[in-house]
N, C-alpha and C positions, 0 to 999 in steps of 0.2 A: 439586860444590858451587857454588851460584851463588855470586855477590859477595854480595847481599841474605842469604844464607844465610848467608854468613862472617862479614858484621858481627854478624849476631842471636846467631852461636851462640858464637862466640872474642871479637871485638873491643866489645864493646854492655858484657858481663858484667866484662874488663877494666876496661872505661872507667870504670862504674860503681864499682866501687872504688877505682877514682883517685879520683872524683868524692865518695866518699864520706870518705872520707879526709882530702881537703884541708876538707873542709867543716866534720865533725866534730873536725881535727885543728887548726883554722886558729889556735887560741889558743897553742900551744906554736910558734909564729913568733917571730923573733925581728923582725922588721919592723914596724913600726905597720900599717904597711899587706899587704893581700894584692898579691904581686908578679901583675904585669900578664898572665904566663902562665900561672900557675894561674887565674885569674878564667876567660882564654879556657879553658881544658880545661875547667872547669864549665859554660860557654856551649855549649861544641860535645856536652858529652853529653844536653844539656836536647834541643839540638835531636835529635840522633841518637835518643832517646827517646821524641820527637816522629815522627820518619819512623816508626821502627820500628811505634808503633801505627798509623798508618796502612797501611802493608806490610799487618799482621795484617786489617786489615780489607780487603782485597784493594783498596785506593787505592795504583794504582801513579803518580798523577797528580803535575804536575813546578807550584810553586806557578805564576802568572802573573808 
């Protein structure tokens, strides 16, 4: 299994439910604010998100 392959297929679907969670979950906080690391964990699956479709579309290219 490649790396690219182990994100897409265990760690992407993970994420995604973290990501879904804190999102849809964010009202039962006891914070006013969303704490600073969950914000980043929602940032890093947008991107991860992001590569991934590209991946699918055979763009193995690295930004500039």
């Amino acid at each position: 299994m490649t790396p690219g392959t182990r994100v897409v297929a265990v760690y992407a679907p993970l994420e995604d439910q973290l990501s879904d969670l804190i999102i849809h979950k964010a009202h039962l906080l006891r914070e006013q604010r969303i704490p600073e690391s969950l914000l980043t964990l929602v940032a890093h699956v947008s991107v991860t998100k992001a590569l991934i479709h590209k991946w699918m579309k055979d763009d193995f290219s690295r930004p500039d």
